[in-house]
C-alpha positions in Angstrom: -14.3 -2.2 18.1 -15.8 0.7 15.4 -15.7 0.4 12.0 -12.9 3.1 11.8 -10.8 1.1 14.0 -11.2 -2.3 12.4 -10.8 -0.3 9.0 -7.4 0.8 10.6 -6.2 -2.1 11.3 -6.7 -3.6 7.6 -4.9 -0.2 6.6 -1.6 -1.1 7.9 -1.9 -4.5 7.7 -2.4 -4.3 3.6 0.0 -1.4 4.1 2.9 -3.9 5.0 1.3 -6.9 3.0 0.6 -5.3 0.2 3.9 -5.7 -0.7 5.8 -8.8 -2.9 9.4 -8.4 -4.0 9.0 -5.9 -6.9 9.1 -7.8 -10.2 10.2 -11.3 -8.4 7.4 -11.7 -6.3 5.1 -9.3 -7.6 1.9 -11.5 -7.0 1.2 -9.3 -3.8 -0.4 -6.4 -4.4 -0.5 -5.9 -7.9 0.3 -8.0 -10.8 -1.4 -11.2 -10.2 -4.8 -10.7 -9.2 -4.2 -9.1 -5.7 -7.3 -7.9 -4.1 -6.6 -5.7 -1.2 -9.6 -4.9 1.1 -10.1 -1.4 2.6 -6.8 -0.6 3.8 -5.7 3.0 4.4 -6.3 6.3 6.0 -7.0 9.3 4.5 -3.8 10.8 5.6 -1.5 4.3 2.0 -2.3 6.5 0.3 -0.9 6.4 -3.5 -3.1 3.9 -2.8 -2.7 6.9 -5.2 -1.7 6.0 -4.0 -2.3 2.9 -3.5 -0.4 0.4 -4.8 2.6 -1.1 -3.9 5.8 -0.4 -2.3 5.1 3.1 -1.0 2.9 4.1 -3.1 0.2 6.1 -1.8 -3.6 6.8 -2.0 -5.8 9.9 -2.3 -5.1 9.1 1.6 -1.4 9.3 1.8 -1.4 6.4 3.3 1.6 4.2 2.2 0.7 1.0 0.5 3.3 -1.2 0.6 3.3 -3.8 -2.6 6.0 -5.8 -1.9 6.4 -6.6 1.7 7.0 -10.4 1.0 6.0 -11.4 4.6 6.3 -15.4 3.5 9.3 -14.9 1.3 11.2 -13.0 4.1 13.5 -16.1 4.4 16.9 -16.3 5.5 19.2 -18.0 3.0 19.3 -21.4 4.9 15.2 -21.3 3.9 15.9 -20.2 0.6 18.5 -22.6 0.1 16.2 -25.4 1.5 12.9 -24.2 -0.8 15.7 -24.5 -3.8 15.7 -28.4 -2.8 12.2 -28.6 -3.5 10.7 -27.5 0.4 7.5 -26.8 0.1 6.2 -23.7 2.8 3.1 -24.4 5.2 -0.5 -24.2 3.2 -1.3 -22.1 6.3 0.0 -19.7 8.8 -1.5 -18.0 11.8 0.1 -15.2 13.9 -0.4 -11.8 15.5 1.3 -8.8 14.8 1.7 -5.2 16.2 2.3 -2.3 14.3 3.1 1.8 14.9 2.1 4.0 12.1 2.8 8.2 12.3 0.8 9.1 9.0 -1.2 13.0 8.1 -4.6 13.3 8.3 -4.5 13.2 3.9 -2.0 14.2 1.9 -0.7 18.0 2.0 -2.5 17.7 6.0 -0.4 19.4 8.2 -1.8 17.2 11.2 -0.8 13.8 12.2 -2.3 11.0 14.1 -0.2 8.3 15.5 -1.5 4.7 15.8 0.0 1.4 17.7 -2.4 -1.7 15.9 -2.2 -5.0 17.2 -3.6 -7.2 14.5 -4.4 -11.0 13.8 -2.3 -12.2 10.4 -2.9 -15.5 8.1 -1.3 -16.4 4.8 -2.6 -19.0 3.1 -0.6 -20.7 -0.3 -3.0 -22.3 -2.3 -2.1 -23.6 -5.9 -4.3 -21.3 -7.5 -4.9 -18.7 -4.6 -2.7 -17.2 -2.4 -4.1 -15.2 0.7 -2.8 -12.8 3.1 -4.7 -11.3 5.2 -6.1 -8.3 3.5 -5.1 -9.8 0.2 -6.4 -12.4 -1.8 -3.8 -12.9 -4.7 -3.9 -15.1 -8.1 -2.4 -14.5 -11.4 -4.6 -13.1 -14.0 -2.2 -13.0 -16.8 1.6 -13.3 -16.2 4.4 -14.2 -19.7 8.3 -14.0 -19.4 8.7 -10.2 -17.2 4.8 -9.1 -17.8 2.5 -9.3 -15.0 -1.4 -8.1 -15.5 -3.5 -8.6 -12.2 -6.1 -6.9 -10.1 -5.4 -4.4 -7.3 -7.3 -3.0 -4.6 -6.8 -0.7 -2.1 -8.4 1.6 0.7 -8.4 4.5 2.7 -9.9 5.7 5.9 -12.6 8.1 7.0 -11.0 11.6 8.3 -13.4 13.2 10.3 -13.9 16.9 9.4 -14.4 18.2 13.5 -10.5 16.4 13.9 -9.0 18.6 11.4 -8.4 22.3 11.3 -8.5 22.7 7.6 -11.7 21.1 7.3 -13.8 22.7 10.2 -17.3 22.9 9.4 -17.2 21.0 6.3 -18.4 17.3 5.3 -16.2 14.4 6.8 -14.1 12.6 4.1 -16.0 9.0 3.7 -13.7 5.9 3.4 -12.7 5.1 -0.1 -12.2 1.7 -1.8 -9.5 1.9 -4.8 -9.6 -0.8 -7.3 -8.6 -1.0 -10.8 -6.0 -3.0 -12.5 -2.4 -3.2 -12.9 0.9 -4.0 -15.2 4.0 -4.6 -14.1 7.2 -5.4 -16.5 10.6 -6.7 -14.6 13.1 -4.4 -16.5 16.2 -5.7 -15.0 17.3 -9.3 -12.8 20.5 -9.5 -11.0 22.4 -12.0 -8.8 20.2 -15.0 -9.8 16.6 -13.1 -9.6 17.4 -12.0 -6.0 17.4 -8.2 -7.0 15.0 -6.8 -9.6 14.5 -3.6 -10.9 10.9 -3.0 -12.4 8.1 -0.8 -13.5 4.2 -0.9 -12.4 1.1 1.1 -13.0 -1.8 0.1 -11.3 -4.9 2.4 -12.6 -7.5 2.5 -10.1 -11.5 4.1 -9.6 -11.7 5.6 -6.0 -15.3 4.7 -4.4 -16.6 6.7 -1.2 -18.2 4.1 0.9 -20.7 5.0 4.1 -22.3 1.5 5.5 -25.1 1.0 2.4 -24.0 4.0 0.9 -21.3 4.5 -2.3 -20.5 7.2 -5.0 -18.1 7.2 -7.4 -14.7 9.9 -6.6 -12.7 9.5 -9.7 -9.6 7.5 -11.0 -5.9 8.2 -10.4 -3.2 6.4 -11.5 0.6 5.8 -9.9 3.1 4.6 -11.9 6.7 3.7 -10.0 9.8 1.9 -10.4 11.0 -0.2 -7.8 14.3 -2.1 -6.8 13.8 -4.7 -4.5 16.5 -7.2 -3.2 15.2 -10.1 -1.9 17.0 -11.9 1.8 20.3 -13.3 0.7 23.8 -13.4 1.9 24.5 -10.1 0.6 22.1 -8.5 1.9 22.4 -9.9 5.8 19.2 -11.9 5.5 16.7 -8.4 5.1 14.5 -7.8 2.2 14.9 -4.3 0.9 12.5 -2.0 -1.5 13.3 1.3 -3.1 10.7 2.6 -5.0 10.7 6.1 -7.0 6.4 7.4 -7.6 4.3 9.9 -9.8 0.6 10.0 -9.2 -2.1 11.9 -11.8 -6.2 11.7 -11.3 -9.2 13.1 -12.6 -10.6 16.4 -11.4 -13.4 14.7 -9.1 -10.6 12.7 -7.4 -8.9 15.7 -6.2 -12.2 17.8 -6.2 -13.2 15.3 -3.0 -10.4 15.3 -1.1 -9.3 19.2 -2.1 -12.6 20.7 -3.5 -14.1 23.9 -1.1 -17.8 24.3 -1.9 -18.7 27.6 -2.3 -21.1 26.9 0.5 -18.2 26.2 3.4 -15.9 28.6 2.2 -14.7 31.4 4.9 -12.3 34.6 5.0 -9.3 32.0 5.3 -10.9 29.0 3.3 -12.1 30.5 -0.4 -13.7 27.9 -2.7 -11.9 26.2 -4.6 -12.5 23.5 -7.4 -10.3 20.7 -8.1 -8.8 19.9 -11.5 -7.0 17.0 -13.3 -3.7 16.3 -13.3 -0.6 15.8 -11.5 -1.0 14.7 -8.0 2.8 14.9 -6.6 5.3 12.1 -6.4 6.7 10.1 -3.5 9.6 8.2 -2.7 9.8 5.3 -0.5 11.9 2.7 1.6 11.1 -0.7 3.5 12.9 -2.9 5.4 12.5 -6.1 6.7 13.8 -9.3 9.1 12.7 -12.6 9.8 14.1 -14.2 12.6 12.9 -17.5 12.7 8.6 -17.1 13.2 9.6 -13.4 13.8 9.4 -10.7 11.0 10.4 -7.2 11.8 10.2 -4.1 9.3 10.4 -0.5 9.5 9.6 1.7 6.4 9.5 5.6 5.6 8.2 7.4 2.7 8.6 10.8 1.7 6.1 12.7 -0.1 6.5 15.8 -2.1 3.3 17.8 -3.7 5.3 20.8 -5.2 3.4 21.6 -8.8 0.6 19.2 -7.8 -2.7 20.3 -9.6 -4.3 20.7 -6.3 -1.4 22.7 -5.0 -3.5 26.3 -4.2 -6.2 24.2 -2.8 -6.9 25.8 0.7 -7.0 22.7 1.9 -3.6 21.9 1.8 -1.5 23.0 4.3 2.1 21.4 4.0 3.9 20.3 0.4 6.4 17.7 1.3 6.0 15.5 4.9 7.2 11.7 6.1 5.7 9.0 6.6 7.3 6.4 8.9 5.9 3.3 10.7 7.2 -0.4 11.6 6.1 -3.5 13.6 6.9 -7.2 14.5 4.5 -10.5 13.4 4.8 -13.4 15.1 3.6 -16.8 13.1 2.7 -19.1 15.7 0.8 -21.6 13.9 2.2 -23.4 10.7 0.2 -25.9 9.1 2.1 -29.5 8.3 0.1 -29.3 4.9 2.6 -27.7 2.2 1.3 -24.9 0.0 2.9 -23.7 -2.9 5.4 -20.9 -3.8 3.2 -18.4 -4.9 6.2 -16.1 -6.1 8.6 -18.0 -8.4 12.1 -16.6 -10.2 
């Protein structure tokens, strides 16, 4: 398997796992030290990008935050992990995944990708692991989380893209920085929260041995997320609402025309700080006994972005869709801990 294809597979995999109920189980993939390895294409995506619930990277990518995958519990298991039930210290399982994302954002090409994929979890006392996610709390008080989030995109190949003919391919980029959440609202016993989270993050271009610094970027969103209960037929359900800003050499990488590979119908063009668009965003998800099942969509709009005459960008508001099913066929008798409590 190449690089670009293992890459791929930690894309959507932190794309679905980056994800905790927003401000109830926010130790996924932002407050409370969640470190998500390279996970998205440069087409998850904010991040910027990034980080949670839908919110995207430089890629476009959608990063699911709060995809609870071991809180996805019917209310029988909630009702059961009420009475003191401890969940397995360790779960193994296999998943497969389809993912219809653009090349980056404001591409007007797609690629279309069907990911099988190995999972884990693991519930430590002090860590917590999901595959592409190694989670513990840096600093969490009343409805203030502070933890560590990390994120990724993937290489888009310049000879696979119209836009960027002739020009240097986009290197994979690692996003990590930190980020604060604040629960603003609970209702119906913790089960639905309503909360705001701004994970700040420095984009690095990785090549094998080789890095360079892009830039930062910042996405701040609000997010209502309703955890599996009676009400809500057993699925877990986020909503989330994003702005993204960055520095000028952030956007100058992924918008930025050299004067050197600029043509008739390409001029150059320098990128600048600023606003970077805004998305919204919607997940679903299902367990059925070892089963999970989830479908999400996000829709992302660049009107008034800074980058927004770059001649690079060829469309100014595009979905993003993509679901899958996990199956956990291995549960440990050992009993971890909750990592995520009300």
């Amino acid at each position: 398997m190449t690089t670009l294809s293992i890459m791929a597979l930690l894309a959507f995999s932190s794309l679905l796992l980056v994800a905790t109920p927003a401000a109830s189980n926010e130790a996924n993939a932002s407050s409370s030290l969640n470190v998500t390895v390279p996970s998205s294409a440069h087409s998850t995506n904010s991040s910027g990008s990034g980080g949670r619930a839908l919110a995207s990277s430089s890629s476009g990518l959608p990063h699911l935050k709060n995809v609870p995958l071991d809180n996805i519990a019917s209310a029988k298991d909630q009702q059961l992990a009420g009475k003191g039930s401890a969940p397995p210290l360790f779960e193994l399982g296999i998943g497969f995944f389809a993912l219809r994302l653009n090349h980056y954002r404001g591409s007007n090409q797609y690629a279309n990708h069907l990911w099988p994929l190995p999972f884990f979890i693991y519930r430590g006392e002090k860590v917590h692991a999901k595959n592409s996610m190694i989670m513990g709390n840096l600093y969490e008080k009343n409805d203030f989380k502070m933890g560590i989030s990390m994120m990724a995109s993937l290489r888009v190949s310049s000879t696979e893209n119209q836009a960027r003919q002739g020009m240097p391919s986009l290197d994979p980029t690692i996003e990590l920085g930190p980020e604060f959440e604040w629960t603003l609202l609970r209702r119906s016993g913790g089960h639905n929260t309503f909360s705001f989270v701004i994970p700040i993050r420095e984009a690095i271009a990785v090549e094998f041995f080789r890095a360079k610094g892009v830039g930062q970027f910042t996405v701040p969103y609000l997010s209502f997320a309703a955890r599996p209960s009676e009400n809500t037929f057993g699925f877990f359900t986020e909503t989330t609402l994003a702005v993204m800003f960055a520095s000028q050499g952030y956007h100058d990488y992924f918008y930025g025309v050299p004067p050197a590979y600029a043509r008739s119908d390409r001029p150059a063009y320098r990128g600048k700080a600023g606003y970077s668009g805004m998305h919204a965003s919607w997940f679903l998800s299902r367990k059925l006994g070892r089963f999970y099942l989830y479908a999400f969509a996000r829709h992302d709009r660049l009107e008034g972005a800074a980058f927004e005459d770059s001649p690079l960008v060829k469309q100014k508001h595009y979905w993003v869709t993509g679901g899958g099913i996990i199956w956990y066929f291995f549960q440990s008798t050992a009993r971890g801990h909750e990592y995520n409590k009300q």
